[in-house]
N, C-alpha and C positions, 0 to 999 in steps of 0.2 A: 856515303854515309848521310851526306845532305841532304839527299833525294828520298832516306828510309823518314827521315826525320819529318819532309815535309809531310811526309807523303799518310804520317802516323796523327801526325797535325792537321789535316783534311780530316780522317776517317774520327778523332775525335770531335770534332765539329762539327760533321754530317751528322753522327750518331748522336751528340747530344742535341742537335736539331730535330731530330727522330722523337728524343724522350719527352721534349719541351710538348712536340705536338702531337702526343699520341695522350699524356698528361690533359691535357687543355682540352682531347676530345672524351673523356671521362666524364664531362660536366653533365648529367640528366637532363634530356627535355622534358620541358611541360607537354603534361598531355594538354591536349585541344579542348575548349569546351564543349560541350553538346546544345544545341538549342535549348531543353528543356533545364539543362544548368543554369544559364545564362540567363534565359527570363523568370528565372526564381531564385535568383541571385539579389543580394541585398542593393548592388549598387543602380541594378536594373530598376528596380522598383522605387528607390530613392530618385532615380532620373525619370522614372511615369510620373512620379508624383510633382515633382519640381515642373515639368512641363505642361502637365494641367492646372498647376497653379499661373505656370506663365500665361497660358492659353486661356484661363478664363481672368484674370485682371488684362488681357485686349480687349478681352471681349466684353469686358464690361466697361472700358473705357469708348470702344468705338461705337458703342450703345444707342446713342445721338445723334453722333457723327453723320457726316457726309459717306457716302457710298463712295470706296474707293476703287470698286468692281464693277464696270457696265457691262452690258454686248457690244459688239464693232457695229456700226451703222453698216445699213446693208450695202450692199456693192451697185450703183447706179450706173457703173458701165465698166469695159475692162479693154 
């Protein structure tokens, strides 16, 4: 009798294990963006624009500036 008991006690457990995750795999993926979503998306074009504004106040602070960019002096032997 002990052994039906347990044994009825496993297969509820397994099978409610079973319901938990077949439940939880119900959840819909998102689909993927497409490139052309993505760059006519509003948060894409909010980040173009934040970046060219970053991009041109450098550039108009390094204006003056010293040159932080040379060529490597040429190689006099090796």
């Amino acid at each position: 009798m002990r052994k039906w008991i347990s044994l009825a006690l496993i297969l509820v457990l397994v099978l409610s294990f079973n319901v938990a995750a077949y439940a939880d795999g119900d959840v819909t993926q998102a689909k993927p963006m497409t490139k052309e979503e993505i760059i006519n998306s509003k948060e894409c074009r909010e980040a173009v624009k934040a970046a060219k504004i970053e991009f041109e106040s450098q550039k108009a602070d390094n204006a003056g500036g010293p040159v932080l960019f040379a060529p490597a002096p040429k190689v006099s032997h090796i």
